[in-house]
C-alpha positions in Angstrom: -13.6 7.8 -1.4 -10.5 5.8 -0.2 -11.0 6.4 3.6 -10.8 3.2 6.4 -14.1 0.9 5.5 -16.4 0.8 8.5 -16.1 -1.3 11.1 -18.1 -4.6 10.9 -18.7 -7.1 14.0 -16.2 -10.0 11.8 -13.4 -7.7 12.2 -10.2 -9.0 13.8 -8.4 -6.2 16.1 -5.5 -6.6 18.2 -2.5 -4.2 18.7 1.4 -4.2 18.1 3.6 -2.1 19.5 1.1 0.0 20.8 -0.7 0.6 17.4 -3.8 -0.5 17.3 -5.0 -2.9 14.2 -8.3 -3.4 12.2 -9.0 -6.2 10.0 -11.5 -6.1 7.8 -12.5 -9.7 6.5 -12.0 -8.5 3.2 -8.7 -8.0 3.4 -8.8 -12.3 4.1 -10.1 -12.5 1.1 -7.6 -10.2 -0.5 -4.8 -12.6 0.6 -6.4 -15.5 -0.4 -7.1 -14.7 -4.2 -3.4 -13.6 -4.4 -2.5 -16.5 -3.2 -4.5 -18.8 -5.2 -3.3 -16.8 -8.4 0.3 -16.6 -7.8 0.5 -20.3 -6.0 -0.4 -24.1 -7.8 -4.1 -23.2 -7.1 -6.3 -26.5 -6.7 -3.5 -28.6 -7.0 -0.8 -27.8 -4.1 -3.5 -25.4 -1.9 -0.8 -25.6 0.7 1.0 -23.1 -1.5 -1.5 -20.4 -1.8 -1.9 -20.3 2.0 2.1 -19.8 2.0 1.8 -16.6 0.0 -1.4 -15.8 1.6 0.4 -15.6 4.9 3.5 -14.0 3.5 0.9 -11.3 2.2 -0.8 -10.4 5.6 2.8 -10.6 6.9 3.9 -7.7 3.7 1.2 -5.3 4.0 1.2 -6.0 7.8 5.2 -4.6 8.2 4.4 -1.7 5.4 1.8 -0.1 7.4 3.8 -0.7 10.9 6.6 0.9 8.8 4.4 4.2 8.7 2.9 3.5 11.9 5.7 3.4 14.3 7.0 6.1 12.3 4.6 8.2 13.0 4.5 7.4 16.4 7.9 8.7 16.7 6.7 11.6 15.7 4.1 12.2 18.5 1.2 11.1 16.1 -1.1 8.1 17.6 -1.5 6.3 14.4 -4.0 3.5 14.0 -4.0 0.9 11.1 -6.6 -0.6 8.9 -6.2 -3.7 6.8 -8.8 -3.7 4.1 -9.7 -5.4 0.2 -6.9 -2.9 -1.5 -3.9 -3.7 1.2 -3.6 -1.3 4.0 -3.6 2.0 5.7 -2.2 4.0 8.9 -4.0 7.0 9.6 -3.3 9.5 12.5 -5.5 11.8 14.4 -3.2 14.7 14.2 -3.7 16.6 10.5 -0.8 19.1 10.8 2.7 17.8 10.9 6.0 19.2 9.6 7.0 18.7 6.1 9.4 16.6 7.1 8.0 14.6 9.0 5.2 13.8 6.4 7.8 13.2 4.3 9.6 10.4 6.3 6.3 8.6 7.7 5.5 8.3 3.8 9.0 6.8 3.2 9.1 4.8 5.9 6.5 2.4 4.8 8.3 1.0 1.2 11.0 1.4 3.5 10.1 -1.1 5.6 8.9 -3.5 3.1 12.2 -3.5 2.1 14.1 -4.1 4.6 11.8 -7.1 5.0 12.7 -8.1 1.6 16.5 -8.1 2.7 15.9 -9.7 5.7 14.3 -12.9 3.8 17.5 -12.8 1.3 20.2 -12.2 4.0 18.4 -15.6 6.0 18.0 -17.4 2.7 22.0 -16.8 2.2 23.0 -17.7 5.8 20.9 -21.2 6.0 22.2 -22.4 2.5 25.7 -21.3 3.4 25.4 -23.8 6.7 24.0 -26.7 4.8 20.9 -26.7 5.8 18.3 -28.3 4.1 15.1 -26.5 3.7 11.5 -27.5 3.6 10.2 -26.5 -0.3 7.5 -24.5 1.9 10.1 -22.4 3.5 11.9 -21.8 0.4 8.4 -21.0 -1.3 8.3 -18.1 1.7 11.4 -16.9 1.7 11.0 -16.3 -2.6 7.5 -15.0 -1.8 8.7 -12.3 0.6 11.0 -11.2 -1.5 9.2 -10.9 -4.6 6.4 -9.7 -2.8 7.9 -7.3 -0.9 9.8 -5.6 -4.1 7.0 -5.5 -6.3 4.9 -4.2 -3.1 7.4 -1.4 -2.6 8.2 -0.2 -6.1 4.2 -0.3 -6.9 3.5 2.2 -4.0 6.4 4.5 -5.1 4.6 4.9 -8.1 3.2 9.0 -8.5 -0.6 7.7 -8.0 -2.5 9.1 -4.9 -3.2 7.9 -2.5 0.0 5.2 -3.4 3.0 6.8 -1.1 4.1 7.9 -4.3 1.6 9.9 -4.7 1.7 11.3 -1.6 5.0 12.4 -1.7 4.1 14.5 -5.0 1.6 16.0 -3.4 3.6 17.1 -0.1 6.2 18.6 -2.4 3.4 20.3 -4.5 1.2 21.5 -1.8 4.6 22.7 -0.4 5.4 24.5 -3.4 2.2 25.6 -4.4 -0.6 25.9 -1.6 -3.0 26.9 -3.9 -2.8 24.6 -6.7 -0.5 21.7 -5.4 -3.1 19.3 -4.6 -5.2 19.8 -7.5 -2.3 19.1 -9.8 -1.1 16.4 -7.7 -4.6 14.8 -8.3 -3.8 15.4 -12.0 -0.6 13.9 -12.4 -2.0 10.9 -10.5 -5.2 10.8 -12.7 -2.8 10.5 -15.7 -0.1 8.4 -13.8 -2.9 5.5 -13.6 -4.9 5.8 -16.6 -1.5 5.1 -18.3 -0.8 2.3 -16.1 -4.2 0.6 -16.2 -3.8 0.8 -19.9 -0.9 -0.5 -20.3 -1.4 -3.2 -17.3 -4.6 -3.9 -19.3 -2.9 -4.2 -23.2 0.0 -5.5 -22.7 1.1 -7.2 -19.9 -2.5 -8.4 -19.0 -2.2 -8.2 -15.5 -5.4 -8.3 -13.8 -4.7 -7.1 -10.2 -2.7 -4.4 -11.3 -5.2 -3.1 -14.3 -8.1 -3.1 -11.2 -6.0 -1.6 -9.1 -4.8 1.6 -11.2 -8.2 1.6 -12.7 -10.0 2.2 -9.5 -6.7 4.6 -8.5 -8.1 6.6 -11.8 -11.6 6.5 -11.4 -11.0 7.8 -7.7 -8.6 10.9 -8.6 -11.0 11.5 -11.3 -13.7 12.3 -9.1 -11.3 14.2 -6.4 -10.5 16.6 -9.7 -14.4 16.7 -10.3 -15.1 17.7 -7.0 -12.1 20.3 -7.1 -13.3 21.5 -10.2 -17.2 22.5 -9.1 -15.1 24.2 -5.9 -13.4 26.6 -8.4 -16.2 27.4 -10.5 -18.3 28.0 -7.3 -15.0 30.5 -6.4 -15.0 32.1 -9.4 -18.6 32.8 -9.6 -18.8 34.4 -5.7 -16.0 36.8 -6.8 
């Protein structure tokens, strides 16, 4: 239900460092809305396209994050950039649980570290004197907000968030019977609560969507789960 969308003749694709990367045009659009909601809108449109740009350039280092990662692991990861942000995907299905573990992690990771780097070059130029273009400034704020919020939101226990998938490499690790199911629980739950409270009281429509769709999705996966074990249960 969340797998790559297909590929459409107005995708962009180019590679980095050896991964290769999908565009979808959606994914445009993605960055412009957030832009136009976060920035001055109508008024200063210059400022939308700077977090626009510093959103393709967040979801962009994320997914490298897991990429190159991954990579490093013998894996030969591709990415996809898409209307919900971004994934890396890998033709190899069995790795260690380690490594799993770390290509997961390496993702919010690198956001991150992106996040410091815009701080630690915000700190050195205004220690120098120099004087900085309000567009500049807007950026370097943007990737830093951005990339915090970004980071923290994908930690969250939610499949297929790299929250979630950590829960459900520890659970399928501890239980490879039941681990995924239950992992699909816990995310089913972990969004619900979130789209709710997104929804009520903070009234923050990109998140409510997002969590929303998160529930709706891991609803279904426990659906689907569900007819498997009565199927089970009724061959036995």
């Amino acid at each position: 239900m969340l797998g790559t969308p297909a590929p459409t003749r107005l995708d962009l694709n180019f590679s980095m460092f050896g991964i290769p990367i999908r565009v979808s045009p959606f994914f445009w659009l993605l960055a412009i809305v957030v832009g136009f909601a976060f920035g001055s809108g109508a008024d200063r449109p210059e400022d939308a396209g700077v977090i626009a740009g510093c959103v393709i350039l967040s979801v962009l280092v994320h997914e490298l994050g897991h990429g190159l990662t991954a990579r490093a692991c013998g894996d030969r990861p591709w990415i996809v950039l898409h209307g919900f942000g971004g994934v890396c995907v890998s033709d190899r299905e069995r790795r260690s649980f380690g490594q799993r573990m770390l290509i997961v992690v390496m993702g919010p990771a690198s956001g991150l570290l992106l996040a410091a780097g815009a701080v630690a070059l915000w700190a050195v130029l205004v220690a120098f004197d120099v004087t900085l273009d309000p567009r500049v400034e807007l950026a370097l704020m943007m990737l830093l907000i951005l990339n915090l919020v970004y980071s923290v939101f994908n930690l969250l226990p939610i499949w297929p968030l790299d929250g979630g998938q950590l829960v459900m490499a520890v659970l399928d690790r501890l239980s490879p019977r039941n681990g995924v199911r239950r992992a699909h629980i816990l995310s089913f739950l972990a969004s619900g609560a979130g789209a709710a409270i997104a929804g009520i009281w903070g009234q923050w429509i990109f998140a409510t969507i997002w969590l929303g769709y998160f529930a709706f999705v891991n609803f279904v996966l426990l659906s689907h789960y569900h007819r498997i074990a009565l199927a089970e249960r009724e061959g036995s």
